[in-house]
Each structure stands twice: as C-alpha cells, then as structure tokens.
C-alpha positions in Angstrom: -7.5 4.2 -16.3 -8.6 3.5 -13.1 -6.2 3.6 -10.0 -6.4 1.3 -7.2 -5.2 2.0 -3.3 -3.5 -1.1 -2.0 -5.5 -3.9 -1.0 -5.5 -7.5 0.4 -7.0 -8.9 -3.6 -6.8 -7.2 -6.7 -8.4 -8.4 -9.8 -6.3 -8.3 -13.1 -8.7 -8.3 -15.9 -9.6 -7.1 -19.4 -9.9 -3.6 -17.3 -6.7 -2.3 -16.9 -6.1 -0.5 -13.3 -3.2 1.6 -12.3 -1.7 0.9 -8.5 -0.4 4.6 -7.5 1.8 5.1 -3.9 0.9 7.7 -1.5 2.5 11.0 -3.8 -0.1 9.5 -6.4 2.8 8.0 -8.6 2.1 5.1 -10.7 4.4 2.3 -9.7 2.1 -0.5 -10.9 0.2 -1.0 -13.9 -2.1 -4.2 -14.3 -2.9 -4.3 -18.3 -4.4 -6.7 -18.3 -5.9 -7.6 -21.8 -6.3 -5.2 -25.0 -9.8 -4.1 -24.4 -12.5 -5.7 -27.2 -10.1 -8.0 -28.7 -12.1 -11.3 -29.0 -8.7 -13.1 -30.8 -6.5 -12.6 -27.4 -7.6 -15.9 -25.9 -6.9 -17.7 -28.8 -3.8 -15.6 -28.7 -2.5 -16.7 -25.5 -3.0 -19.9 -25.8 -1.2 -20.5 -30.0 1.5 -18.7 -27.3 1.3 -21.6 -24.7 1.3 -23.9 -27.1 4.6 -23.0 -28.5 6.2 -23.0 -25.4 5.1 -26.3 -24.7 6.9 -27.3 -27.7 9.7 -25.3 -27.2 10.0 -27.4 -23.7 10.0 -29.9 -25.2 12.1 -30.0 -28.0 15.2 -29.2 -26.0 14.1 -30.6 -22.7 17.4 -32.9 -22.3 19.7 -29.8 -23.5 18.9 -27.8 -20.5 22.2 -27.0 -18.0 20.8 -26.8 -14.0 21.1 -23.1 -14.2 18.5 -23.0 -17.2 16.5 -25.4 -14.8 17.2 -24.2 -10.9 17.5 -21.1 -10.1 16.3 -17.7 -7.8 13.4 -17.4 -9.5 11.8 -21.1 -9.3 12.3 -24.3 -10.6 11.5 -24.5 -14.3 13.1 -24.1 -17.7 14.1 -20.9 -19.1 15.3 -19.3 -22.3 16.6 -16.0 -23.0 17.0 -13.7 -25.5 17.8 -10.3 -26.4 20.7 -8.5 -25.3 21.9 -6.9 -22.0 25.2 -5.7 -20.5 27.2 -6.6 -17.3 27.7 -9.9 -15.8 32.2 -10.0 -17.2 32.0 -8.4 -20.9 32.7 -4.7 -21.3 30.6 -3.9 -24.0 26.6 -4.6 -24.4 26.5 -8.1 -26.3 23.5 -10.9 -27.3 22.2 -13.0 -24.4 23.6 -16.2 -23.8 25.2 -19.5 -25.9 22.8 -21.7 -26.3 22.5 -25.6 -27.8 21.7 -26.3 -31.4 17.9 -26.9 -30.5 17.9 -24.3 -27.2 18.6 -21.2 -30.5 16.1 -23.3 -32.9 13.3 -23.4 -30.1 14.0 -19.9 -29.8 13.6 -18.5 -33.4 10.6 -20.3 -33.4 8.8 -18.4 -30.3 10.3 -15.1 -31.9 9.1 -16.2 -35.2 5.4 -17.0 -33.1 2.8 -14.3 -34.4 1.2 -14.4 -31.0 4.6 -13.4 -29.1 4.9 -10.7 -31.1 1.2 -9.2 -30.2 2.3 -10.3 -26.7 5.1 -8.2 -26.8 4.2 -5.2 -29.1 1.3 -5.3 -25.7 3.7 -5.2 -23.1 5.9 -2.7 -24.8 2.3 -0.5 -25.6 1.1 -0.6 -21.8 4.2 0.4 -21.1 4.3 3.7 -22.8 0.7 4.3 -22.0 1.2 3.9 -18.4 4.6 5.4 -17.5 5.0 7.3 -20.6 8.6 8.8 -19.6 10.5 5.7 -18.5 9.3 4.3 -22.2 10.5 7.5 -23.4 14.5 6.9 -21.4 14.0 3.1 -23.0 13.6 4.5 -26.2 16.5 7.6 -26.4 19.0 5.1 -24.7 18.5 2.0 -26.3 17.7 3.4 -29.4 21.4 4.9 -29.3 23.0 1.9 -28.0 21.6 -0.2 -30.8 22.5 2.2 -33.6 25.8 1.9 -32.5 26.4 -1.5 -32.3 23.9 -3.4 -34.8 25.4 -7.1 -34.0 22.8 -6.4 -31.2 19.3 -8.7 -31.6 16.5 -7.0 -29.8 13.4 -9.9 -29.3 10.7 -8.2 -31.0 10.8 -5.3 -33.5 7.5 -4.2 -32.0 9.0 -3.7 -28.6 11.2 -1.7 -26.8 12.4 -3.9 -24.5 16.1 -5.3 -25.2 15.9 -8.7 -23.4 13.0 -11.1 -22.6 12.7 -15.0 -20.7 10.4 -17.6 -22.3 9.5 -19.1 -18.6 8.2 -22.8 -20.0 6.7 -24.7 -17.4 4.7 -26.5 -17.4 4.5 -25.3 -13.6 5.8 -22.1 -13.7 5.7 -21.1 -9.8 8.0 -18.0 -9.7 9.9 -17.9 -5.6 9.9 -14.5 -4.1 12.7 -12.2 -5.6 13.6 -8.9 -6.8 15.5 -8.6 -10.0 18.6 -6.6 -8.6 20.2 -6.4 -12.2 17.2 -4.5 -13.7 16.9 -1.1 -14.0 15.7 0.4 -10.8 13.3 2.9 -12.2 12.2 0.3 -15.0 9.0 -2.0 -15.6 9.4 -5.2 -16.7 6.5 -6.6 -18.3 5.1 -9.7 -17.6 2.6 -11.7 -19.3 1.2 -15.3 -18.3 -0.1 -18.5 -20.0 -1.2 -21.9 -19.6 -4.0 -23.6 -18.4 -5.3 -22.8 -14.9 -7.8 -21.7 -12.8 -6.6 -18.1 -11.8 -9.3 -17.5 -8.5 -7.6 -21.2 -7.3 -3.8 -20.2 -8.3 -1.1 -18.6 -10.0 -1.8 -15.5 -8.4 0.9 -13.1 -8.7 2.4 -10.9 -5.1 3.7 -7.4 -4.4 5.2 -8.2 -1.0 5.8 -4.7 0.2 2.4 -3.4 -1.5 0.8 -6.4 0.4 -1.1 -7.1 -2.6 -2.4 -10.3 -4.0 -3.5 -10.0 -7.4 -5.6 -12.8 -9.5 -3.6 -12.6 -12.5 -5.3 -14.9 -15.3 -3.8 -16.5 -18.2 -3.1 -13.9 -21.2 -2.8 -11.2 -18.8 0.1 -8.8 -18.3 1.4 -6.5 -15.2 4.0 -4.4 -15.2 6.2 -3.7 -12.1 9.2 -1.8 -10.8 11.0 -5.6 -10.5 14.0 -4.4 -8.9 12.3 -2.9 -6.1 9.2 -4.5 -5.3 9.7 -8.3 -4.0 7.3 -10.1 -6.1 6.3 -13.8 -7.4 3.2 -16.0 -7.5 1.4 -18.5 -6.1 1.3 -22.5 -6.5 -1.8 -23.8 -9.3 -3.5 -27.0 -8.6 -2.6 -30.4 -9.3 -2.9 -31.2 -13.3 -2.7 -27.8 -14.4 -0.1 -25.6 -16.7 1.3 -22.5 -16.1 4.2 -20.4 -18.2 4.7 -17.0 -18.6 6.6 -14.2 -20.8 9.1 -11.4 -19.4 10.3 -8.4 -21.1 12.8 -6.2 -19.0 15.7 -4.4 -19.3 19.4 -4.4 -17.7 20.2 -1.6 -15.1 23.9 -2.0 -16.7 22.8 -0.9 -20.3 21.5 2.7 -18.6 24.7 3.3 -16.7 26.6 2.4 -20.7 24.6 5.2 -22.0 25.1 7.5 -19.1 29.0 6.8 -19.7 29.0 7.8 -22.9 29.1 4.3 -24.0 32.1 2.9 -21.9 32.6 1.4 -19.0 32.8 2.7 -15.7 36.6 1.8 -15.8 37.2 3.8 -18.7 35.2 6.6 -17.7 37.4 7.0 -14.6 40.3 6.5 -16.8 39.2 9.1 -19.9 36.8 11.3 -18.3 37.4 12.0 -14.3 35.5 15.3 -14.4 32.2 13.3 -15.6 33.2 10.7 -13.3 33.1 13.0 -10.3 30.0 15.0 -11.2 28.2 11.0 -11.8 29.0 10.6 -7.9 28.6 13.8 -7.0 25.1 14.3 -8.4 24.1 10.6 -7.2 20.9 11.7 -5.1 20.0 14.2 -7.9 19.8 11.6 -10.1 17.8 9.2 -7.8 15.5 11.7 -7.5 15.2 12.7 -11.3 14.6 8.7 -11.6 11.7 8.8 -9.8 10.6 11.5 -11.3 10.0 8.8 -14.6 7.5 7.6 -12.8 3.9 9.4 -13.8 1.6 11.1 -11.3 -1.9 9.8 -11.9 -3.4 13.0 -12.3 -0.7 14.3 -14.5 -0.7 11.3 -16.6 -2.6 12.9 -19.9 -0.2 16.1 -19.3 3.1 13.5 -19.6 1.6 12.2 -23.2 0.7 15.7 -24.2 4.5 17.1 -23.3 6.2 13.6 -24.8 4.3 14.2 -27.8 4.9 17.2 -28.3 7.3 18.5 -31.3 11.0 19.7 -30.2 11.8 23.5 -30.2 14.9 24.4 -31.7 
C-alpha cells in the first residue's frame, strides 16, 4: 500500500494509496477499486442504475429534509440503525413512505450494493485494522442484544448507510459531527461523469483535491476532516454510497448499554472515572488509528488467537 504526503491533486484509482499525517498515522485511505476485478465497472454502474430508479420511484414522496440539507441538495435515503437524536435506546433509522421502504429493499436486495459494501467494510479493516476491530466488538454486542436492529448489509460492519441519488450529487463542505470521531466512513461514488473535469472529492484541512472516479471509494475520518466535492458538468450524473457509524452507539457500549442519564443515576463511580479519564481516552482513540510502518504488525497482533 503505498502512502501519499499531502498534495495539491491526488489521483484515486484502481491503486489504492494510504494518506498518513506527520506521526505516520493513517488517517486516509483512498481504495479505490478491488485490484483485477474486470466486473467492477459493470458493477458500479447495475448500482447507478438502481438508484436512478430508486429516485425515481418515490421522487414526489420526498419531505424537504430528505431533499435540502447540510450536505447538498439532493435526495437521500437511510438505513441501518444508529442512536441519539431523542430515543434512549439504539433503534432502526427513520419512517419512511410506502415506496421510500420499497425503493430501499430494493438497493439492499441490489447484488452490486452488496459488493459495494462488503468493499467498503474490507478496505476498512485492511487499512485501519483496529478501529474495524472496536466496530466489530461494540456493534457486534449491541446487535446481539437487541436483534429488532437491521444492519444494511450482512457483509458489512457498518450499522447505517445513505443512498445519496442524484442525479447531481454535489456534496457542500461539512463534517459529520454525529459520527464517531475516530471512525471512517466509507464512501463510494457512481454515475456518469467525467472525474479529471468534476466530482472531485476535498480534504479541506489536508488541502487535498482528489480525482475520485465513478466506482471508487475513500475512506475518511468524517467527523474531523471538513470534506465534500466538486460540481460535474452540465448533462452529467453523479450519486454516491455512505457507510458510517454514529458516535452515540460507542458512548452506548462504553455505558454499559444505557444512557448517559442512567449511568449517572446507576453507576456514579463509572461515571466519574468516564470524565475523569477523558484525555486518556482521546488519546487511546487515536491510538486506533494505524502507523504506516506498523501496519502488517496491527494484522499480525488482531489476528492473533486470545491467551487465556
């Protein structure tokens, strides 16, 4: 995997390229394309396809907020579940219209979503092996407690994911505030446009601008770089395909599955020693986060069996 020093363009192609900081962390990972797999192009595009249809078929059913919002100004659905936002427990994302939840089992039911996502969730793992690894040990808990919870894809370890459907998908500058601040999101794009003209994707504080072609995927820190991408030209398509996961559903686990109410209420010691041990823990996040040169060592110490 090669690593790349920031830079005024970056590339994003079947060669995937890690972006490390100045302690030689990994913070971005462009994946780019599965390497030798001639089917991906026809891949992403059975993927664009069904969004276009999913647009369409519940075009008149979207609410302004599905339409309008700090990310751009194009349709959205959701799916997956999350925590935060009112309820006190983790729950499914979202009500949604009678044609809104059939459009959606349709692009989860879409064989070419599910490679896109078993991807994402693959890069993931290969390129910051121990935040895949808090995904997997948290979620995996949260989920076997509460099975009325729907993850997307079976393939994936990601608990939520946006069908962004265009057909101009031109994403405003944000951070996603709500995400887990040491986590990737994953995020893969489609449609029909020429990527060294548009729809080039930005890393604001990296100063990067990255050519990010149609059936690629990045994956970012999203809560803590500013990112989004650039206009395409007239006539052409773009959507694209986020997997992430709530900041909210980590702090659940670290609770012992309750809320931070009722851990103040039924445990004040743990409560203290969670404030107490705040910049501890902000430092143990970032150690997630894989050296470059340590990368293979990560793989070798994930993988290895469990002592008693």
């Amino acid at each position: 995997m090669p690593c790349t020093p920031p830079s005024a363009l970056t590339v994003l192609s079947s060669e995937s390229k890690a972006i490390i900081d100045h302690a030689g962390r990994i913070i971005v990972y462009l994946a780019g394309q599965p390497s030798g797999d001639a089917s991906w192009d026809a891949c992403a595009s059975e993927a664009s396809r069904t969004l276009t249809k999913a647009g369409d078929d519940c075009a008149r059913d979207f609410k302004k907020k599905q339409k309008q919002h700090q990310r751009g100004h194009y349709p959205i659905l959701q799916t997956g579940y999350q925590h935060g936002g009112g309820p006190t427990e983790p729950y499914n994302v979202g009500k949604k219209t009678v044609k809104q939840e059939k459009a959606l089992q349709m692009l989860k039911s879409c064989k070419a979503f599910s490679r896109i996502a078993g991807f994402g969730s693959s890069a993931l793992q290969m390129a910051a092996p121990r935040v895949f690894e808090r995904y997997r040990e948290a979620l995996g808990k949260i989920e076997a407690a509460n099975p009325h919870l729907t993850k997307p894809f079976a393939n994936s370890v990601y608990p939520t994911a946006t069908f962004n459907l265009g057909p101009r998908t031109i994403t405003l500058p944000h951070r996603d505030g709500q995400n887990v601040p040491y986590g990737w999101c994953a995020v893969t794009a489609l449609g029909n446009y020429d990527p060294e003209k548009g729809g080039h994707i930005y890393l604001w504080e990296l100063k990067m601008v990255i050519e990010f072609p149609p059936g690629s995927t990045i994956l970012l820190p999203s809560a803590l770089i500013t990112h989004g991408n650039t206009p395409i030209q007239p006539g052409e398509t773009r959507q694209s395909f986020t997997q992430y996961c709530a900041g909210s559903l980590m702090r659940w686990d670290a609770y012992g599955h309750r809320s931070a109410g009722a851990l103040a209420s039924e445990d004040p010691g743990l409560a203290r020693f969670l404030k107490d041990t705040a910049e501890q823990r902000r430092l143990a996040a970032a150690a997630l986060f894989s050296k470059h040169s340590n990368l293979a060592d990560d793989h070798a110490e994930l993988a290895a069996p469990s002592r008693p």
